[in-house]
C-alpha atoms as one frame of an Amber mdcrd trajectory, in Angstrom:
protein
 121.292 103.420 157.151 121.412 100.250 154.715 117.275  98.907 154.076 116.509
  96.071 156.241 114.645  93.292 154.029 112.691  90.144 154.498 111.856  87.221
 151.600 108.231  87.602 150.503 106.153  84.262 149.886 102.976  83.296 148.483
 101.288  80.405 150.773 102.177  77.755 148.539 105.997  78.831 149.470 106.411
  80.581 146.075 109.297  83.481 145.863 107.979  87.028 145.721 111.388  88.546
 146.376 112.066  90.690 148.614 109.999  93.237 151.364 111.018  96.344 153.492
 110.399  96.013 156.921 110.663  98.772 159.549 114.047  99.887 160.583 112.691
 101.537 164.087 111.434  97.609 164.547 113.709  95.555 162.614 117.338  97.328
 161.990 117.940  98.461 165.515 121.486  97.201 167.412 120.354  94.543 170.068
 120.335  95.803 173.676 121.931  92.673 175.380 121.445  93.710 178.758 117.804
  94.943 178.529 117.075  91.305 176.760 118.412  89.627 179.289 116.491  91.295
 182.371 113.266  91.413 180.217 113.446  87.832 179.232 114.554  86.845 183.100
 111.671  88.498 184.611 109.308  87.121 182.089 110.449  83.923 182.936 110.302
  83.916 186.676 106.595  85.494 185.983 105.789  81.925 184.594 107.069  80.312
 187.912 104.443  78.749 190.301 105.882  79.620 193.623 103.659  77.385 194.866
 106.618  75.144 196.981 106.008  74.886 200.641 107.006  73.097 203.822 106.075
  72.726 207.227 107.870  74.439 209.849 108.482  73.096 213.426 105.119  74.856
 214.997 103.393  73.453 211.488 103.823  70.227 212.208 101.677  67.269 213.981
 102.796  66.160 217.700 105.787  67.044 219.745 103.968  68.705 221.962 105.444
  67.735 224.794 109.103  67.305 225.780 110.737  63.879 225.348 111.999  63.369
 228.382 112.939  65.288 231.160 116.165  67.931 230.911 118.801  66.175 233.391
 119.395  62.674 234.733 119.493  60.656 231.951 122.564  61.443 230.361 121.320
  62.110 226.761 121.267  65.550 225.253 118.250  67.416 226.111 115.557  68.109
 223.683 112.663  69.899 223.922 110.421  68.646 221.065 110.283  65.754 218.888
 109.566  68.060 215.964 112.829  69.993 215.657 114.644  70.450 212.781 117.239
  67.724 213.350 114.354  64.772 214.274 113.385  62.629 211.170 110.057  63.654
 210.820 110.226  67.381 212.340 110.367  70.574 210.825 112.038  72.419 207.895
 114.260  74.935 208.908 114.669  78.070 206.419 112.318  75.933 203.788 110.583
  77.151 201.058 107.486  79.203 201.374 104.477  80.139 198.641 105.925  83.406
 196.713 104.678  85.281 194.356 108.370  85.865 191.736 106.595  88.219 189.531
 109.136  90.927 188.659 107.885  95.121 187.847 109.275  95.589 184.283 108.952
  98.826 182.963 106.879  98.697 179.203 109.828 100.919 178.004 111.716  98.345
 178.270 110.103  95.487 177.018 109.227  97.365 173.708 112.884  97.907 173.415
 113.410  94.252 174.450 111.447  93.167 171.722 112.535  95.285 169.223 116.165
  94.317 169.894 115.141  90.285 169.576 113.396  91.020 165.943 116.327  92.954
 164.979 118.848  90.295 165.778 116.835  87.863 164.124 116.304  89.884 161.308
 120.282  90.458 161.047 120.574  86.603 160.723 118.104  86.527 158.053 115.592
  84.668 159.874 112.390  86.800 159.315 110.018  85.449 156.732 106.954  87.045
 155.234 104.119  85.120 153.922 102.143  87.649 151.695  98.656  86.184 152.104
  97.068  82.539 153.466  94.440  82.346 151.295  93.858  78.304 152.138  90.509
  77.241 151.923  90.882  74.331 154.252  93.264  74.001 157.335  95.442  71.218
 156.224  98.700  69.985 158.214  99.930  69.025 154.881  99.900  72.582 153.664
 101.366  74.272 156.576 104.496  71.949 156.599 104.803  72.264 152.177 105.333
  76.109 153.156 107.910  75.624 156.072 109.774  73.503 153.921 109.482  76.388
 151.205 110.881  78.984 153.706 113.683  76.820 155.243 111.961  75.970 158.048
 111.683  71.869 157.603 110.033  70.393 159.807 111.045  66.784 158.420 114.323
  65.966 159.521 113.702  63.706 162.939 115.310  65.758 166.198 116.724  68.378
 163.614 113.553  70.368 163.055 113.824  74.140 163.041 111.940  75.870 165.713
 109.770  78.469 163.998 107.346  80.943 165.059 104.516  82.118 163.611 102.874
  85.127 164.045  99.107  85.448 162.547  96.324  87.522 162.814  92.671  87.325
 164.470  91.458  86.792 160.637  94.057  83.950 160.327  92.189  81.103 161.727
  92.297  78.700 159.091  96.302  79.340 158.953  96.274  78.566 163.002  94.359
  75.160 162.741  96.812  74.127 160.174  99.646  75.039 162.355  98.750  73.822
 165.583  99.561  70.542 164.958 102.997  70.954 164.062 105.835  70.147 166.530
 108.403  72.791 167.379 105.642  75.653 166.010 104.436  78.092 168.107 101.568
  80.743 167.432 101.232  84.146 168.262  99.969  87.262 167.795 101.438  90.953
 166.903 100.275  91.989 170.743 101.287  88.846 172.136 104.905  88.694 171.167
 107.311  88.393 173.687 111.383  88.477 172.981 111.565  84.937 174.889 109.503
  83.453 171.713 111.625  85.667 169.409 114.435  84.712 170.143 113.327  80.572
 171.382 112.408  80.481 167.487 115.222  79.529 164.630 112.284  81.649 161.575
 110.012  83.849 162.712 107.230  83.928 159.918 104.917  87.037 159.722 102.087
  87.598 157.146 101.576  90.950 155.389  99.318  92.419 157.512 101.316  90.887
 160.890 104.645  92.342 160.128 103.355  95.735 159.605 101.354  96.055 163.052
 103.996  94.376 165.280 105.147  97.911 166.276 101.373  99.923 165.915 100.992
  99.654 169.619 104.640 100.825 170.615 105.316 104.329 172.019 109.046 103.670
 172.267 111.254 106.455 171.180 113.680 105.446 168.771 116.758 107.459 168.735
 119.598 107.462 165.912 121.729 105.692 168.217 119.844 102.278 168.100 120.385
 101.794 164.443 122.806  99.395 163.179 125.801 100.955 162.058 126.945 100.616
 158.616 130.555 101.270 159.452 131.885  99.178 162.378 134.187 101.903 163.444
 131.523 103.991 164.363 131.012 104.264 168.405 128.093 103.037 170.102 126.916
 104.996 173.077 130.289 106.640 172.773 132.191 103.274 172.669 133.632 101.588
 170.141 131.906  99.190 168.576 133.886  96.084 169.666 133.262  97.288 173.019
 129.647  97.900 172.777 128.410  94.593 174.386 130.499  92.929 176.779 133.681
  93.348 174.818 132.799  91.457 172.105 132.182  92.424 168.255 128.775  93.978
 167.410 128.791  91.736 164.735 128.812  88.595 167.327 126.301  90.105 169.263
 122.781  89.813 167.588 123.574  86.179 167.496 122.025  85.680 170.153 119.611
  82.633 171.848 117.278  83.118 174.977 119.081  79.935 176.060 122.406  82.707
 175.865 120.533  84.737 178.130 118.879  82.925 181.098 119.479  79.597 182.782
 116.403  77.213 183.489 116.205  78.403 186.476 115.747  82.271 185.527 119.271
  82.750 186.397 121.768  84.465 184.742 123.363  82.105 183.314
């Protein structure tokens, strides 16, 4: 199993080399399917539900009928407030709804484990050894993402970029905050929608180590990214072992890839 590495910076966006991260976390082949129901469900969680209408017995008047049933040679209609009057009821409309889907944590560790790993296949992981800024400046902040290859500069061409900080980071975070297309996080707060929404992912030295402290998810031999591509995955080959395609094509993947804007598959 080849060493999967990260570029190590100073916070002035100086080269360190290079960093091991942790295979179990970083080097594992993407689960396509569990990212996609993962990142569906969290995003359906983030829904409202909050649309209503009025039915026909929720809405005011038509109390009474019209007019009588026979004798006047019109259809007969027994309230104003029906479905097909302008002004009545919605038939079949939508109601307040909680869309909240059970996901079990198995599978979001996994879920999250297989976004880092695809982004770390595409060399998009960063580490930033220490922030030792005295002041939160914007200035500073976007000097660094320009360092790491995450400009900020070019006008609708910006790279998203995540950053992921700890509590002790808070002069880092004010410096951030300001910065378009930059979103913060913390190691217990990631989520493979944010993983995978982000172009870099930048962790610090203390970050990058504790992303996985909390996980109880039982890595098996079979997760790892194979060094040969003939080998079979889950006793396929390994052009079969998402959707048909090459395993190589699939860690490129984008949470647009995986979900509509709806939450639908898309």
């Amino acid at each position: 199993m080849a060493d999967i590495k990260a570029p190590l910076y100073t916070s002035d966006g100086t080269s360190l080399g290079d960093v091991k991260l942790d295979a179990a976390i970083f080097g594992i082949e993407p689960n396509m399917d569990v990212l996609h129901q993962v990142i569906t469900a969290q995003l359906a969680a983030k829904r409202s539900g909050s649309a209503s209408t009025k039915t026909r017995s929720e809405v005011r008047g038509g109390g009474r009928k019209p007019w009588r049933q026979k004798g006047l040679g019109r259809a007969r209609q027994g309230s104003i407030r029906a479905p097909h009057w302008v002004g009545g009821g919605v038939a079949h409309g939508p109601k307040p709804r909680d869309y909240t889907q059970r996901t079990p944590k198995k599978m979001k560790r996994l879920a999250l484990r297989s976004a880092l790993s695809a982004r770390a296949s595409e060399s998009a992981v960063k580490v930033v050894e220490d922030f030792d800024w005295a002041a939160p400046k914007t200035k500073q902040a976007v000097s660094l993402l320009d360092a790491v290859g995450a400009s900020t500069k070019a006008v609708g061409a910006s790279t998203k970029t995540l950053v992921v900080l700890s509590s002790i980071d808070g002069v880092a975070g004010r410096s951030f905050r300001n910065l378009p297309e930059v979103i913060l996080a913390e190691p217990g707060q990631l989520t493979p929608y944010d993983v995978l929404w982000a172009d870099q992912v930048i962790f610090t030295s203390h970050t990058v180590g504790s992303v996985g402290q909390s996980s109880t998810y039982e890595v098996s031999e079979r997760d790892f990214v194979k060094d040969d591509a003939s080998d079979s995955v889950g006793g396929k080959d390994a052009s079969d072992s998402v959707g048909g395609k090459d395993a190589s094509d699939s860690v490129g993947v984008r949470a647009s890839d995986l979900v509509t804007e709806d939450g639908g598959e898309s």
